[in-house]
C-alpha positions in Angstrom: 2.9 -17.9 9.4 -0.4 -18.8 8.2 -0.1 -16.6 4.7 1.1 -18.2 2.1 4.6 -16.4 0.0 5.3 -16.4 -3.1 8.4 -19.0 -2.1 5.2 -21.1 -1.9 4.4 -21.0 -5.7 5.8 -22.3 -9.1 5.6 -19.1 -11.3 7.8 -20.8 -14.3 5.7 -19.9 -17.4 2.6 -18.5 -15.7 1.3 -14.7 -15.8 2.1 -13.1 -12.2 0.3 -10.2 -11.9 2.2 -8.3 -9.1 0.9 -5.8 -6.9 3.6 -3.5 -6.0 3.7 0.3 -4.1 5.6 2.3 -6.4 4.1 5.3 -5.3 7.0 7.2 -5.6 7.8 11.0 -6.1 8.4 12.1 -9.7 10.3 15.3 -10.8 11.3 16.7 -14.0 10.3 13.1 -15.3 12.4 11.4 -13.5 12.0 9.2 -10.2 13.3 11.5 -7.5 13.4 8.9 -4.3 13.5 5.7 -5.5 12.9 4.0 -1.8 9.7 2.1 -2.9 11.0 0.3 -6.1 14.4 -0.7 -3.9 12.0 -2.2 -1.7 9.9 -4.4 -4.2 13.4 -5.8 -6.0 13.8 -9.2 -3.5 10.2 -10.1 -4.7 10.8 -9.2 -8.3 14.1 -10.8 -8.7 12.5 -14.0 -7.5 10.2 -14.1 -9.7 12.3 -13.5 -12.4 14.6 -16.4 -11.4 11.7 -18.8 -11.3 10.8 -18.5 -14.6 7.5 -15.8 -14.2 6.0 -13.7 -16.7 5.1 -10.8 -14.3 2.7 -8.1 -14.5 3.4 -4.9 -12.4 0.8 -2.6 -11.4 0.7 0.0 -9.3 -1.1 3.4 -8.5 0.5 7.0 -7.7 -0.8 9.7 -6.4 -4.3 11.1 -6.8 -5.3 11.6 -10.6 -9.2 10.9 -9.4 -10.1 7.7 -12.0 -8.8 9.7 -15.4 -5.3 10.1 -16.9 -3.1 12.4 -16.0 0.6 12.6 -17.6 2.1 13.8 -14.5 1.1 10.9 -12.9 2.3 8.5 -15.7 4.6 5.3 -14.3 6.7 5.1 -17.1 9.4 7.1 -15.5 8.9 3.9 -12.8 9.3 1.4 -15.3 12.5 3.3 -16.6 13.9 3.5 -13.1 13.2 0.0 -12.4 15.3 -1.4 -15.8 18.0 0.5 -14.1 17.6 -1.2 -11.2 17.2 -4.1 -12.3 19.7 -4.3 -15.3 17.1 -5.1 -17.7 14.4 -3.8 -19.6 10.9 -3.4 -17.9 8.0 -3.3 -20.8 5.8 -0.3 -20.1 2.5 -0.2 -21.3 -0.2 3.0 -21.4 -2.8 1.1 -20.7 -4.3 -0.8 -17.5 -6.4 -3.5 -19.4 -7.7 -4.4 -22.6 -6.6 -5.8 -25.8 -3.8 -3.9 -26.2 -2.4 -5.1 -22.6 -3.7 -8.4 -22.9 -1.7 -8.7 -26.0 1.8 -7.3 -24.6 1.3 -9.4 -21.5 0.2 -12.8 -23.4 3.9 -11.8 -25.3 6.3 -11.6 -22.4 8.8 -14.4 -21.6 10.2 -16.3 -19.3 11.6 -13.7 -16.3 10.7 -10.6 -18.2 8.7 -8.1 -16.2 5.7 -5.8 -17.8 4.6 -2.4 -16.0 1.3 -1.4 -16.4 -0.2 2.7 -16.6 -1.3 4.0 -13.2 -4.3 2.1 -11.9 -5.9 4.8 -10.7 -6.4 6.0 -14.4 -9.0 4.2 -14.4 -12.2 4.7 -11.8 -12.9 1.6 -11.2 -9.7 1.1 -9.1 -10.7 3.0 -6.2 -14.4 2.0 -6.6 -13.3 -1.7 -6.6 -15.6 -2.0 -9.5 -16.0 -6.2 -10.3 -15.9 -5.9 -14.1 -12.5 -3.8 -14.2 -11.0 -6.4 -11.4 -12.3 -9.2 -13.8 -10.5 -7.1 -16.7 -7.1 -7.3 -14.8 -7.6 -10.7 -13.6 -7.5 -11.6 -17.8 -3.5 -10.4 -17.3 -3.6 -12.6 -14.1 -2.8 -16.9 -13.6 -1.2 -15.9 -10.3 -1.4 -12.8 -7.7 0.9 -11.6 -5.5 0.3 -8.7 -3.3 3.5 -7.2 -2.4 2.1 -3.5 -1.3 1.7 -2.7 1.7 0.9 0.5 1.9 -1.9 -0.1 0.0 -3.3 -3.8 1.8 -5.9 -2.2 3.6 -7.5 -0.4 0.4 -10.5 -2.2 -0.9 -9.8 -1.1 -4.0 -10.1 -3.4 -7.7 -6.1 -4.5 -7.4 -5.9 -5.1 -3.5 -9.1 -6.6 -2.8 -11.5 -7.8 -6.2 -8.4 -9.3 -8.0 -7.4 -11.5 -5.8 -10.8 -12.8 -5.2 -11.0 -14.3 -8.8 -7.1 -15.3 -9.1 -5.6 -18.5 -7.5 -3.4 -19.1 -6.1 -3.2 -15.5 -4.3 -0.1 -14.6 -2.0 1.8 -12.2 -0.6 5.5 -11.3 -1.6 8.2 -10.9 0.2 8.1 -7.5 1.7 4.5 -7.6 2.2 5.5 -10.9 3.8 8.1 -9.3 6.0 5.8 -6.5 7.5 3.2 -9.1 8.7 5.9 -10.7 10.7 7.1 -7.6 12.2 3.1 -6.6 12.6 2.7 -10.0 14.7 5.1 -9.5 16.9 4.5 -6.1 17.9 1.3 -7.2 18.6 1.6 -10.6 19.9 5.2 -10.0 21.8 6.4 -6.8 21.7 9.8 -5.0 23.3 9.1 -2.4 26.1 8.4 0.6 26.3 5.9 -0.4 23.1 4.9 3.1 21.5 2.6 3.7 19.0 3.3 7.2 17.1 0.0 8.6 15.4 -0.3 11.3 12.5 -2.9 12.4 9.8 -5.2 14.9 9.6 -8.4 13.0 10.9 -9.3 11.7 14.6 -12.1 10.1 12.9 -10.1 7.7 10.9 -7.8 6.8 13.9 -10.7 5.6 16.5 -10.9 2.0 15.9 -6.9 1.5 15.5 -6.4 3.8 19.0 -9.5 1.6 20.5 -7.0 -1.7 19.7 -3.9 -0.7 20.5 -4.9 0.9 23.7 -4.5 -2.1 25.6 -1.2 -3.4 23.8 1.1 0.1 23.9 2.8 2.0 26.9 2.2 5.3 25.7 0.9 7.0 21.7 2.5 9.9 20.3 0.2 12.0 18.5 1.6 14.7 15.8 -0.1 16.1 12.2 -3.0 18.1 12.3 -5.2 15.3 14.4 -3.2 16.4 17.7 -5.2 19.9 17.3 -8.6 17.8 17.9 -6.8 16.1 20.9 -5.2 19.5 22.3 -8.6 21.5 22.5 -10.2 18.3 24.1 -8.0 19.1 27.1 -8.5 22.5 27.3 -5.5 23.5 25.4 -6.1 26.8 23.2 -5.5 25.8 19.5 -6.2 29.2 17.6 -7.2 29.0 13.8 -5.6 25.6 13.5 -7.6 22.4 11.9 -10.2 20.8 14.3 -12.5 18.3 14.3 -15.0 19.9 15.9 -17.1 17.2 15.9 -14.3 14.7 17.1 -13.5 16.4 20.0 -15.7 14.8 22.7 -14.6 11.3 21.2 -11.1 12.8 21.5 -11.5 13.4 25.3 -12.8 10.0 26.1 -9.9 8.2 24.4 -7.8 10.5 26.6 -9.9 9.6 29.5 -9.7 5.9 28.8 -5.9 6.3 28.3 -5.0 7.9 31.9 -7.5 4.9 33.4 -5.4 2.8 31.4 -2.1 4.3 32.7 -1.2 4.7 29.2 0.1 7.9 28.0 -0.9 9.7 25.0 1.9 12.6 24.1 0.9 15.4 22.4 3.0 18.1 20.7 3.8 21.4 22.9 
């Protein structure tokens, strides 16, 4: 693989700023699946064992760049000292002295958890200066979310423009190799199963893997846009109106293809 892992670094000593997915539901203050943190521990525990002092950041939900408590990580950075058996610092900020301070402090193996990036609006607006102020917390990157890889957004994309060496972790690692060979040498049948809300946003990855899958499977509320471009009557449900000639060329271009695309009944 042409990426280069985190097995690839020497983290003893240095500041890892990790970039994880713990975007994870919360209820009654507590994490209520924990499926996402699980996921990230290989990567952490590595890190730990080689000596890092590793900065954790990650976003949840949708507080639109400005603090919201119900959106707070530290019930994520008490979850993950279970998990991991020991303490995860948690800090309520995202940058600045105070952060700098706490993460400057941390030793060798010792993790820091920083508040929800998306506190702040220059996350989603992958705004340079606030990437340059998290790349103060930074010596090393490692992307390790990959739910959020194909954001450019301050942590996925202006961070590790500034910060070398940048690499991925090892679950971010893992899904590229699975992505490859899907793509490059897949099992048959090979079916690609489709959901959201928007045609619009699916276009270009339907365009792509039109000529790689046997068939798509097409639920959520997009399926509506696909439904009334074959005639189908849809009632009050959600339509791209605009979308739906688009929608009955990709199902032309489909049945040219001999490729099916299954929609609910």
């Amino acid at each position: 693989m042409s990426k280069r892992s985190v097995r690839d670094i020497e983290p003893r000593g240095r500041l890892v700023f990790c970039r994880v997915d713990f975007n994870v539901p919360i209820a009654g203050g507590r994490v209520s699946d924990d499926t996402r943190i699980r996921a990230s521990l290989q990567t952490l525990r590595l890190l730990s064992e080689r000596g890092g002092r590793t900065v954790l950041a990650s976003h949840l939900g949708r507080p639109k760049g400005k603090p919201d408590p119900s959106l707070s990580l530290r019930p994520v950075a008490t979850r993950l000292s279970e998990l991991l058996g020991a303490e995860v610092g948690f800090v309520p900020e995202i940058v600045g002295p105070a952060a700098e301070r706490t993460a400057r402090g941390l030793e060798q193996g010792r993790f820091l958890l920083l508040e929800n990036l998306r506190f702040d609006p220059g996350e989603e607006r992958n705004d340079p200066a606030f990437a340059a102020a998290l790349a103060r917390l930074a010596e090393v990157y490692v992307g390790d979310a990959f739910g959020a890889a194909h954001r450019a957004h301050a942590s996925v994309d202006g961070l590790p423009r500034l910060v070398r060496p940048a690499v991925c972790g090892l679950l971010l690692e893992a899904e590229i190799r699975q992505l490859g060979r899907l793509l490059e040498q897949p099992d048959r049948p090979f079916v690609a199963i489709l959901g959201g809300a928007k045609v619009s946003d699916k276009i270009p990855l339907v365009e792509n893997l039109l000529p790689r899958v046997d068939a798509f499977l097409v639920g959520g509320a997009m399926a509506y846009t696909f439904l009334k471009a074959r005639g189908a009557p849809v009632g009050r449900s959600r339509v791209e109106e605009d979308q739906v000639g688009m929608a009955g060329r990709l199902l032309a271009a489909a049945e040219r293809g001999g490729k099916a695309i299954v929609l609910p009944v």
